[in-house]
ROKETI-51145 format. One record per residue (C-alpha): x negated, y, z. Coordinates in Angstrom, 2 decimals. Each point is the difference from the previous one (the first is absolute). Example, Ala and Ser with C-alpha at 12.3 -4.5 7.8 and 13.67 -1.06 7.14 Angstrom:
REC        c1        c2        c3
REC    -12.30     -4.50      7.80
REC     -1.37      3.44     -0.66
//
This chain:
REC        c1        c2        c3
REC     -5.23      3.94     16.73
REC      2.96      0.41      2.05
REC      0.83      3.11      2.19
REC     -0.66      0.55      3.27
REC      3.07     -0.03      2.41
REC      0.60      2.82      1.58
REC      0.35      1.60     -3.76
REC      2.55     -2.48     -0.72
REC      1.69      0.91      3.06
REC      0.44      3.49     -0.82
REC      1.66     -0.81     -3.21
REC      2.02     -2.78      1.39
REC      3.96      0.43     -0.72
REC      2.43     -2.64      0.87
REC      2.89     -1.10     -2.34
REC      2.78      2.21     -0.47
REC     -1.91      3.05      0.38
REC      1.12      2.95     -2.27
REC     -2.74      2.10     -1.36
REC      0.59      2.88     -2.00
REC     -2.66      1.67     -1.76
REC     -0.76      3.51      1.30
REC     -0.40      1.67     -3.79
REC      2.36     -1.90     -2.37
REC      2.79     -1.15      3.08
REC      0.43     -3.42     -1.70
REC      0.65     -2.37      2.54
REC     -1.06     -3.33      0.50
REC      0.86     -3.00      2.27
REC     -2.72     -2.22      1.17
REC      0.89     -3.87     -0.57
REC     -3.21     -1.81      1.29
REC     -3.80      0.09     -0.05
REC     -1.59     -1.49     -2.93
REC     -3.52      0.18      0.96
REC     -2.81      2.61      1.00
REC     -3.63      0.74     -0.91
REC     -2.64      2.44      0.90
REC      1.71      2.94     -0.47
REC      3.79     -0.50      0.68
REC      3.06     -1.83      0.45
REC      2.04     -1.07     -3.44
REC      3.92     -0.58      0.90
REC      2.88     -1.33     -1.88
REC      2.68      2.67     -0.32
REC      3.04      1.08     -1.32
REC      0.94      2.99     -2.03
REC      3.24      0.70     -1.73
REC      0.91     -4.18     -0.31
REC     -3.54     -0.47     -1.27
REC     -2.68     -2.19      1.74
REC     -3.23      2.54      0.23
REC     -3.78     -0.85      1.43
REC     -0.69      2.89      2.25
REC     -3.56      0.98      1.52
REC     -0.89      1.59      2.96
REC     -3.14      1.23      1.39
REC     -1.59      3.37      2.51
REC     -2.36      0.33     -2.46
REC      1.35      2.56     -2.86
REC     -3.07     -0.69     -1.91
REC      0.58     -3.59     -0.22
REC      3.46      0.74     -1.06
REC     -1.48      2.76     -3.17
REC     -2.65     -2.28     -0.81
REC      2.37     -3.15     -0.26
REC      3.05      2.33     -1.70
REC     -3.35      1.23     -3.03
REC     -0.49     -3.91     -0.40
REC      3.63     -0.75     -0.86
REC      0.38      2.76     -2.22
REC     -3.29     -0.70     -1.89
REC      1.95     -3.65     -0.27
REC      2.88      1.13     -1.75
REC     -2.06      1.94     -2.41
REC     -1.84     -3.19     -0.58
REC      3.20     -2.30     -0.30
REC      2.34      1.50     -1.65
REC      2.71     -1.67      0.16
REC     -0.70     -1.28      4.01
REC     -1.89     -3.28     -0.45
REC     -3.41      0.69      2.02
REC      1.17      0.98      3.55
REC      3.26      1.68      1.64
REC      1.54      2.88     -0.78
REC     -0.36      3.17      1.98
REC      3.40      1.28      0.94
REC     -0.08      3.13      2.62
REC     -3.16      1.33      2.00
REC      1.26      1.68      3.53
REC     -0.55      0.69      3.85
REC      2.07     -1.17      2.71
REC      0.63      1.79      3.42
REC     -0.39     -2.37      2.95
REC     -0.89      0.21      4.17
REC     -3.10     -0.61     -0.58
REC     -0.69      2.52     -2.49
REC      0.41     -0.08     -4.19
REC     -0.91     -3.25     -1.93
REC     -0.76      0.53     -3.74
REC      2.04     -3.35     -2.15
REC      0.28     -0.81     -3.42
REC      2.55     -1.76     -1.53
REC     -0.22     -2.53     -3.16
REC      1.56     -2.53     -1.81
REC      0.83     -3.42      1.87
REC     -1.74     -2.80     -1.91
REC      1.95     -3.08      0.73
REC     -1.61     -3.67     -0.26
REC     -2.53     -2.24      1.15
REC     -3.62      0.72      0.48
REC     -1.82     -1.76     -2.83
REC     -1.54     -3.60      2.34
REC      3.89     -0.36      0.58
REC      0.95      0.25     -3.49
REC     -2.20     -2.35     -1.41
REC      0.36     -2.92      2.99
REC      3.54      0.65     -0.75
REC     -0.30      0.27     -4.43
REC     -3.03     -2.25     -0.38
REC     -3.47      0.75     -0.59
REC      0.74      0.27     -3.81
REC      0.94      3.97      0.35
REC     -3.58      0.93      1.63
REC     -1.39      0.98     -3.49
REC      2.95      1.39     -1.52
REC      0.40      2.49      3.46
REC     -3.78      0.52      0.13
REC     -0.01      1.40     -3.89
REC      2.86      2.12      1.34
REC     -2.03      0.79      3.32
REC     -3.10      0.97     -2.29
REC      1.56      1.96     -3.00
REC      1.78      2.16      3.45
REC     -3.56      0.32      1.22
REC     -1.62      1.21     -3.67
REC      2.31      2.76     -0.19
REC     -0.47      0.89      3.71
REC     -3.66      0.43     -0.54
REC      0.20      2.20     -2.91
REC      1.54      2.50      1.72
REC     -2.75      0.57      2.62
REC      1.05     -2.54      2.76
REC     -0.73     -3.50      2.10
REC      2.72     -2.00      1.97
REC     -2.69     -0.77      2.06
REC      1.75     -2.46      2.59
REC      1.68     -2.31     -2.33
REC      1.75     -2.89      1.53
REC      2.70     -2.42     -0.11
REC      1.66      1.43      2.79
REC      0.25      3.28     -2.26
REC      0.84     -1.62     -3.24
REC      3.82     -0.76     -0.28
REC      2.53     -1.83     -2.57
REC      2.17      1.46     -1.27
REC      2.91     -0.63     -2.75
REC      1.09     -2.22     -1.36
REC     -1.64      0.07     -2.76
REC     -3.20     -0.22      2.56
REC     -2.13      2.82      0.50
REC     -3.08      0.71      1.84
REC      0.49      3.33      1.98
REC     -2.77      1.86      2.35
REC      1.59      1.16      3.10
REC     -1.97      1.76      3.13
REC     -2.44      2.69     -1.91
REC     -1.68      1.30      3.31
REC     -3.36     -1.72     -1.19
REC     -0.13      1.19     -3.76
REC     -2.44      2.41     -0.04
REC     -1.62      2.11     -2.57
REC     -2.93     -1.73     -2.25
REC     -3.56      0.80      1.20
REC      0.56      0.57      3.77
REC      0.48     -2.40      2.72
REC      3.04     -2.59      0.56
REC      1.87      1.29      2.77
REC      1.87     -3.54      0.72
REC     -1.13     -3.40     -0.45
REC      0.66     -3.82      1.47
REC     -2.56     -1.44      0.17
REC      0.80     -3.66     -1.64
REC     -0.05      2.48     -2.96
REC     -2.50      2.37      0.07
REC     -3.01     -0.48     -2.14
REC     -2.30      1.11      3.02
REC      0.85     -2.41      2.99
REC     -1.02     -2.71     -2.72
REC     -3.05      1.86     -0.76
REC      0.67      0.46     -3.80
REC     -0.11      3.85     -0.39
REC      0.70      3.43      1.31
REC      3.74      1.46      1.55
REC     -0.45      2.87     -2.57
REC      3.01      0.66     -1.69
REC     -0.56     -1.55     -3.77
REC      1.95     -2.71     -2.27
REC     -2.04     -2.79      0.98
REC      1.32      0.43      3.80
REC      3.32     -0.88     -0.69
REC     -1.28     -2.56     -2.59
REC     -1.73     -1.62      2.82
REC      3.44      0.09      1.56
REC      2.21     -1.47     -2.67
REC     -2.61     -3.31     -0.41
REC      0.53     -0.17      3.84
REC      3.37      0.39     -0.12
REC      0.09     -3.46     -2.97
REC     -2.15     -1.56      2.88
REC      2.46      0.73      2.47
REC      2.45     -1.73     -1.84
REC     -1.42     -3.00      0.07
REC     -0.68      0.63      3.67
REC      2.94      1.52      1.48
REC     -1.74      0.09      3.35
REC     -3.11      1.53     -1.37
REC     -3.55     -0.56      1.92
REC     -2.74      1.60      1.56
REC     -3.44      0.98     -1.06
REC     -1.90     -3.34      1.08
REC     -3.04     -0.32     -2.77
REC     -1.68      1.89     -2.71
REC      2.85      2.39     -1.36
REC      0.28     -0.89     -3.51
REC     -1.35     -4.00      0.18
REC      2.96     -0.09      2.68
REC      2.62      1.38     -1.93
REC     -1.47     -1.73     -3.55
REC      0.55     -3.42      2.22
REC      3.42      1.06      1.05
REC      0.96      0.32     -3.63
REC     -1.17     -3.26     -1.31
REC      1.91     -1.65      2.75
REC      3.16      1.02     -1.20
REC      1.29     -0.92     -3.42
REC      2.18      2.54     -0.86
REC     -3.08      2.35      0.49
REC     -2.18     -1.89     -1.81
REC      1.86      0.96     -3.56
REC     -0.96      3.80      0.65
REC     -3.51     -0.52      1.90
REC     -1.69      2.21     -2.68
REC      2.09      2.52      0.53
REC      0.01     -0.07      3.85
REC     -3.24      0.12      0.63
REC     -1.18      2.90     -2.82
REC      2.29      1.83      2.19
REC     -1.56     -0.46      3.27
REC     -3.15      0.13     -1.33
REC      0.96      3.69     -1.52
REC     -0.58     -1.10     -3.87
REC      3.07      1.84     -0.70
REC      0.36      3.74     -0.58
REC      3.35      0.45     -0.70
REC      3.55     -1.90      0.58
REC      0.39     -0.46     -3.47
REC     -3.18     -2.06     -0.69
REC      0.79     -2.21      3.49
REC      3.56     -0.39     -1.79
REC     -1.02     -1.08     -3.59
REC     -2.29     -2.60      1.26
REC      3.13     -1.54      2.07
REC      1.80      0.75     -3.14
REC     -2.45     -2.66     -1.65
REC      0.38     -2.41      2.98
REC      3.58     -0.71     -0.81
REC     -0.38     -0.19     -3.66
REC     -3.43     -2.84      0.78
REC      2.28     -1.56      2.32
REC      2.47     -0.71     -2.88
REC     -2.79     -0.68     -2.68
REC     -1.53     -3.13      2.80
REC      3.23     -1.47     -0.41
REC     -0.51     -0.87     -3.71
REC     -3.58     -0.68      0.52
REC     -0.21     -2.06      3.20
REC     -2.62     -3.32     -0.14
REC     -1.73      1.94     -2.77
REC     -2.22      2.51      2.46
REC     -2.94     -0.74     -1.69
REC      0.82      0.19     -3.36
REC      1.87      3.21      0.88
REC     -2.26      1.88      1.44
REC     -3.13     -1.20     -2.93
REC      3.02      1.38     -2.53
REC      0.77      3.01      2.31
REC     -3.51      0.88     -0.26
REC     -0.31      0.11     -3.76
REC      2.63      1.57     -0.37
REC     -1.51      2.82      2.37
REC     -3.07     -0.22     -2.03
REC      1.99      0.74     -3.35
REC      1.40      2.79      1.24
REC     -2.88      1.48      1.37
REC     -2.01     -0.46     -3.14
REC      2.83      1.75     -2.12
REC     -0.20      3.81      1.25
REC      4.18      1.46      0.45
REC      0.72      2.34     -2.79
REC      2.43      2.69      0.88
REC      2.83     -1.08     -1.58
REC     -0.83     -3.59      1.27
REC     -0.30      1.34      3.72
REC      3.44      1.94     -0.36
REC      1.39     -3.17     -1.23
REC     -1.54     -2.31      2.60
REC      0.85      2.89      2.95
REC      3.79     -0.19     -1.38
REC      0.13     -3.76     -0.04
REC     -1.27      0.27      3.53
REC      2.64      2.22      1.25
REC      2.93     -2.04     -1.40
REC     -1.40     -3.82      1.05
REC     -0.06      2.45      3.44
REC      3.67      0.86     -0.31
REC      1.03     -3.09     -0.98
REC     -1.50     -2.14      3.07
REC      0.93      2.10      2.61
REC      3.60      0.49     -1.67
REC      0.63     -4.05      0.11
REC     -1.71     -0.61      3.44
REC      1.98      2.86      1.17
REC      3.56     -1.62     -1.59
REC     -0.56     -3.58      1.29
REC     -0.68      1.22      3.42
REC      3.06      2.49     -0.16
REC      2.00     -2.73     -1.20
REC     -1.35     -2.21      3.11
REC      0.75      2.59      2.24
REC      3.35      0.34     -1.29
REC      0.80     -3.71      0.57
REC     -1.59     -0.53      3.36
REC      2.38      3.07      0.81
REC      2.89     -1.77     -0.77
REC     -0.67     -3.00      1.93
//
């Protein structure tokens, strides 16, 4: 949802301006626009030689609200992988009356559709894992991106790394989203609520691996979900992680983690159909026993530690070599 004009125009500020913060008198020149939303304008600034994202908006409760978000990010990141980082909070004294602006750290890159038409389609799971381990840890702590998008998911690096820029829809679990587009919003497909909850920006994250294939997206024409299910079987490159998609826009999954594992396991099947290609029905008849054994033979605890720990390395391990092949690849496309 964009916002509406004359707001924009009372926080427009051409290139070159100087602002300097009314509090904290650090100073900051504005370089160019780099896009606007609902409840502000976000520039591209400079501030002692250093290349800054600054947001303005007439609305200081915007400006609070947005500032709590990126400090409830840092505690969630660490060491500054989930979103920007807030760097000064302040006022600034104009004609028309104060304007409240934050300040925070420039994330430099292309959005995520331009990375991968640019990398090849080979990094979508490796960034999505990235995107959905981000979004586990965001949850925990109490919160929902809410409207999750390409246009707000940039690469950075190298080595590449999925970054969430533009927090002014993350809202906290339990009420409603405050901003959403609608090509990926659960409830202009007719597949759930806009309350705040996991599964919302679930929804969002299948959508966006739809997008992907569809860099143009589509409109609502049919059924939600028999639409979308024929949209993905069109496309090979979605057909690999259908499973996963759709659990997702159906709302099967509760939490990031358990969307994440079971794309975990579409990479590792992925490499397994390579060894057993012309063999499907043999392998699945086998696959089946073997199910069947397992099932009949109840997990001790020492066997379900051991099993849980095997797990976690074959996890390591797969991600660790699709991650160095496609480094590698980036690294020689580079130099080209």
């Amino acid at each position: 949802m964009m916002m509406n004009h004359t707001l924009k125009s009372q926080c427009k500020v051409n290139p070159g301006t100087r602002i300097t913060g009314k509090w904290h008198s650090n100073k900051y020149m504005i370089m160019k626009e780099l896009g606007f939303g609902a409840n502000g304008v976000v520039y591209l600034a400079r501030h002692n030689d250093r290349q800054v994202a600054l947001k303005i908006s007439d609305n200081g409760m915007t400006i609070t609200s947005e500032v709590n978000v990126l400090k409830s990010f840092a505690k969630v990141q660490g060491s500054g992988s989930l979103g920007p980082s807030l760097l000064d909070v302040d006022d600034w004294q104009t004609s028309r009356g104060p304007l409240s602006f934050y300040v925070m750290e420039y994330i430099h890159g292309p959005d995520l559709l331009s990375f991968l038409q640019q990398k090849g389609k080979a990094w979508m799971p490796v960034l999505f894992l990235q995107l959905l381990n981000d979004l586990a840890r965001l949850h925990e702590n109490g919160w929902v991106f809410g409207d999750l998008k390409p246009e707000n998911l940039i690469i950075s690096g190298p080595p590449p790394k999925i970054r969430c820029i533009d927090v002014g829809g993350t809202t906290i679990q339990g009420r409603a989203i405050k901003e959403f587009t609608e090509f990926y919003d659960r409830g202009y497909w007719g597949l759930g609520s806009r309350k705040a909850e996991a599964s919302y920006d679930l929804f969002a994250v299948a959508m966006i691996m739809i997008n992907s294939a569809y860099p143009k997206r589509f409109n609502k024409t049919t059924s939600g979900i028999a639409q979308l299910k024929e949209a993905i079987r069109a496309r090979p490159e979605l057909q690999q992680y259908e499973s996963v998609i759709i659990k997702a826009l159906q709302g099967y999954y509760s939490s990031a983690g358990q969307m994440r594992s079971d794309l975990l396991d579409c990479m590792s099947d992925d490499k397994g159909a390579v060894h057993t290609k012309g063999n499907t029905t043999g392998t699945k008849t086998n696959s089946k026993k073997v199910q069947n054994a397992h099932q009949s033979q109840p997990l001790t605890r020492q066997r379900y530690r051991k099993s849980k720990k095997k797990r976690g390395w074959m996890e390591f391990f797969t991600i660790a070599l699709v991650v160095a092949f496609l480094y590698a690849l980036y690294i020689f496309l580079k130099l080209q």
